[in-house]
ZAMARGU-4260 file (C-alpha; in steps of 0.2 Angstrom, whole numbers, plus 5000, padded with zeros to 4 digits):
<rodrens>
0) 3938/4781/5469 | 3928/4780/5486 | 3916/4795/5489 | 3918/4794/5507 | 3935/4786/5515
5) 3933/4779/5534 | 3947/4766/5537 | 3966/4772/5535 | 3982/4766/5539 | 3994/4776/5546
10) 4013/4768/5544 | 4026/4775/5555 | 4022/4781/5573 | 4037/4795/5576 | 4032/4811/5582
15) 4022/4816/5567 | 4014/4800/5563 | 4008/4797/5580 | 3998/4815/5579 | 3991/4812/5564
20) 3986/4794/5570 | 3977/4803/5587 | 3968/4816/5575 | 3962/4804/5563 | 3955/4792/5579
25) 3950/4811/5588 | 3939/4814/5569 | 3931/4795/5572 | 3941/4787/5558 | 3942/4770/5558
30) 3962/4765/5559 | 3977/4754/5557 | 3995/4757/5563 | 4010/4750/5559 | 4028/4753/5569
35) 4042/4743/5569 | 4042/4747/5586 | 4027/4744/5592 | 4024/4751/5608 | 4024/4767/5601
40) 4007/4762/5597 | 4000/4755/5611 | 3993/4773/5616 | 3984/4772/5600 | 3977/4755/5603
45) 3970/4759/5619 | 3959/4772/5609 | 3954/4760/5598 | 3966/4759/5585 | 3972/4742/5577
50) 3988/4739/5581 | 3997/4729/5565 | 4009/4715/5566 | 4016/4720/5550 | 4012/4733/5537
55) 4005/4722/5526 | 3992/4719/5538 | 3989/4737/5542 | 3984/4744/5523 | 3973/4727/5518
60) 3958/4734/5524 | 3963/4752/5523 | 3956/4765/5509 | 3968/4778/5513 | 3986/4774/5519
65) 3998/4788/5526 | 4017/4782/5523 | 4026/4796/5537 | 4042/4786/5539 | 4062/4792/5542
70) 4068/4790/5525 | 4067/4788/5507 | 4075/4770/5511 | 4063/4766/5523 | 4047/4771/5515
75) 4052/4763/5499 | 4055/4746/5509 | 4040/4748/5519 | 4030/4751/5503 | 4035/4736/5493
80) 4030/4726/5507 | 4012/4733/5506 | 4011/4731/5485 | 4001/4715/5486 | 3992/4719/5501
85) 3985/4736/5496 | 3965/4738/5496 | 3958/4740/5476 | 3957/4759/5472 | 3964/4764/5490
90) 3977/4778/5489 | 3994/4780/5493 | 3997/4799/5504 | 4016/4799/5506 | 4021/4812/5517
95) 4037/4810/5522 | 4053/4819/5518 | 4060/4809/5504 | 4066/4819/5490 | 4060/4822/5472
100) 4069/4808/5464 | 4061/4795/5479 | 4045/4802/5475 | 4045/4798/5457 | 4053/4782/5462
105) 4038/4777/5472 | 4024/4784/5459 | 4032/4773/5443 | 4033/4757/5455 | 4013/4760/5460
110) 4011/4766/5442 | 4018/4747/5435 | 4013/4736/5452 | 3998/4744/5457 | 3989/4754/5443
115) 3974/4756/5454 | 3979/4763/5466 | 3979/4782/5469 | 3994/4790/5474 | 3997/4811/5483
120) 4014/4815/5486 | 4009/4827/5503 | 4025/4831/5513 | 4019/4844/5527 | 4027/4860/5533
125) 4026/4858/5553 | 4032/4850/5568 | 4028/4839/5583 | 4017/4852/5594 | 4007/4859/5578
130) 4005/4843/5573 | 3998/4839/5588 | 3986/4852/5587 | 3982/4846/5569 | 3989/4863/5563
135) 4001/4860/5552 | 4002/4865/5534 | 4001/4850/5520 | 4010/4852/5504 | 4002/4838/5492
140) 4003/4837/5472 | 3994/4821/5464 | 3978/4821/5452 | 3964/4830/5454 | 3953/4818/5457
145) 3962/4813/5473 | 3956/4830/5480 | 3938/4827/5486 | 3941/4810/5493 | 3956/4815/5504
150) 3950/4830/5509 | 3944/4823/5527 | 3958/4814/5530 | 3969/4832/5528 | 3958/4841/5537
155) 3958/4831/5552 | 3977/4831/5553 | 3980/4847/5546 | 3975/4866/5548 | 3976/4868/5526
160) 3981/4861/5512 | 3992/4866/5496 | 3989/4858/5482 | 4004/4861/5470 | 4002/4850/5454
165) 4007/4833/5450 | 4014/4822/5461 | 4030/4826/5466 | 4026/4847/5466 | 4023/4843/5486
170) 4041/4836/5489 | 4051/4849/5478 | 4042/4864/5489 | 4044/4855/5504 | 4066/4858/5499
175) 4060/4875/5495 | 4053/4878/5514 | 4065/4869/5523 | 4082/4877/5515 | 4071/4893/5522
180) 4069/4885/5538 | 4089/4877/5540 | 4095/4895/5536 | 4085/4902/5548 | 4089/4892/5562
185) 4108/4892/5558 | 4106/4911/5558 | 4096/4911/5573 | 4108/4900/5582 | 4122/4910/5576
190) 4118/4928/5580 | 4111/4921/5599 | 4129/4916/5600 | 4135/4934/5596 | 4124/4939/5607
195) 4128/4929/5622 | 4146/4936/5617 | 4142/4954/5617 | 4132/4952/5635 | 4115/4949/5628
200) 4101/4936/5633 | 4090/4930/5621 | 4075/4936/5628 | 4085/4953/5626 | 4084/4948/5608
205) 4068/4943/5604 | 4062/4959/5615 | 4074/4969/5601 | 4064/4959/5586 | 4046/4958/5593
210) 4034/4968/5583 | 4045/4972/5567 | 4045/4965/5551 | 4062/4950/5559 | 4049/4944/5572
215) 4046/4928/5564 | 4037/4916/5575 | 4045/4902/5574 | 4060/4912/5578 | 4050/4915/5594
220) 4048/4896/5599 | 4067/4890/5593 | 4074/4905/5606 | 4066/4902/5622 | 4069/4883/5617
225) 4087/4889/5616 | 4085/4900/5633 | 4078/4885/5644 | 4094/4872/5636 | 4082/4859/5636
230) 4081/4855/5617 | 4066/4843/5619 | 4063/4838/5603 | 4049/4846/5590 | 4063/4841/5576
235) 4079/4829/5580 | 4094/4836/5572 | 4096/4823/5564 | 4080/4823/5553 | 4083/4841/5550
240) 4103/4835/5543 | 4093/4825/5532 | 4082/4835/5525 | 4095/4851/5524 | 4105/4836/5513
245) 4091/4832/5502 | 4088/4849/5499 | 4106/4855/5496 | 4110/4842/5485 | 4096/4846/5474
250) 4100/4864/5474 | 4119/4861/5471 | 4133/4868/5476 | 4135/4884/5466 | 4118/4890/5469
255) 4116/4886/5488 | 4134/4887/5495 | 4125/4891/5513 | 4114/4876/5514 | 4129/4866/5508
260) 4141/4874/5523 | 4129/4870/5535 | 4126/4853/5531 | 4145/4850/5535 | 4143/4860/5552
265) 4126/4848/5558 | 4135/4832/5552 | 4147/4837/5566 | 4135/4842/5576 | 4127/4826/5575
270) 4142/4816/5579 | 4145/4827/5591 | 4128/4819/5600 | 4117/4832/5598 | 4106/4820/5584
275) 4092/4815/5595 | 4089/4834/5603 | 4081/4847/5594 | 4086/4855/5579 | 4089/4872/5588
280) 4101/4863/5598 | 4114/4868/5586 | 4116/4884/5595 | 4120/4875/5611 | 4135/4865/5598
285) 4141/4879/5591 | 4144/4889/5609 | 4155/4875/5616 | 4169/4877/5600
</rodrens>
């Protein structure tokens, strides 16, 4: 494997890929994007990224390629269409949200397609604004020897790394911490509405939680999101229904019968139109019924 990696590709440009994208270019990599809509990397181009036709074209001179796409679908799609294209020895960072099985699914078709090329399973923990400031939390699993060589790719994007085991590790505790997180946010959303009932505002709860063992951060950031009715997006609903989906089928229903409830409740949430704001919007859906 390469000792020093300067040219990557980054494929997919949503709200995570595009940070990692401006990092990487900020830490003076050399680098390729691919979108299927590409003006979402014209920003990018302009300091001094390639913008691909196709993915194909992205990855052939690329050591390092980052797959940050919507689904497992999409990544696996994307990736086949990269197979013959793929620089010798380069390596393969999936890190997406795609599931155990996906994962495994795209190490055996590298394994039997592409047996030199390195592959890390390295979903993050994170959202748009900490990914932004290249401070989110990177879950990865692969072989050892993966380590070193990506090492300056992960710091650029990321404040730390966890490395967890083989691949596939990285994607089963990235279910672990988002049924955490969708649990927390459902129960957020839920007592502000009991709250709002009993004459409370949310600052009047956070002010109640601040400073004891409750106060939770991210709890913090999801309740003044909820106070200003905005719901910019740092997480589309409908990425976090995917991934609460992901995770609660793999837990199953007898062992997580709250993830499972939820995902019924954001489904209609996201019917509802609440899909494209963020996730925290839930609250504002669950106050109108």
């Amino acid at each position: 494997m390469q000792k020093t990696i300067s040219t990557v590709a980054v494929l997919g440009l949503g709200a995570m890929g595009h940070a990692f994208a401006s990092n990487l270019l900020k830490n003076n990599f050399t680098l390729s994007v691919w979108n299927r809509s590409a003006a979402k990397g014209e920003d990018l181009a302009q300091q001094g990224a390639t913008l691909a036709q196709t993915p194909a074209q992205a990855v052939e001179k690329s050591e390092a390629v980052i797959l940050m796409l919507a689904n497992a679908e999409i990544t696996l799609e994307v990736l086949t269409q990269t197979l013959s294209a793929l620089t010798e020895n380069a390596i393969v960072v999936q890190m997406g949200t795609i599931g155990i099985e996906a994962t495994k699914h795209i190490k055996a078709l590298l394994t039997e397609k592409r047996p030199d090329v390195g592959f890390i399973d390295a979903p993050v923990s994170g959202t748009k604004k900490p990914a932004e400031l290249a401070q989110i939390a990177i879950l990865a699993s692969g072989d050892n020897a993966l380590q070193a060589p990506i090492e300056p790719i992960f710091s650029a994007i990321a404040k730390g790394t966890h490395w967890l085991g083989e691949a596939g590790a990285g994607s089963a505790m990235k279910l672990v911490v988002n049924s955490w997180l969708i649990g927390m946010v459902q129960s957020l959303a839920e007592s502000h509405c009991l709250a709002t009932q009993l004459g409370f505002t949310p600052e009047q709860l956070w002010s109640v939680l601040e400073g004891g063992p409750l106060a939770a951060p991210y709890a913090k950031t999801k309740l003044e999101t909820i106070s200003e009715g905005s719901f910019t997006p740092q997480m589309q609903l409908k990425w976090a229904l995917k991934d609460a989906k992901l995770a609660a089928e793999t837990g199953g229903a007898e062992q997580m019968p709250n993830l499972q409830a939820i995902t019924k409740i954001w489904q209609a949430a996201v019917e509802d139109g609440f899909g494209d704001k963020d996730l925290s919007a839930i609250a504002q859906y669950l106050a109108k019924q």
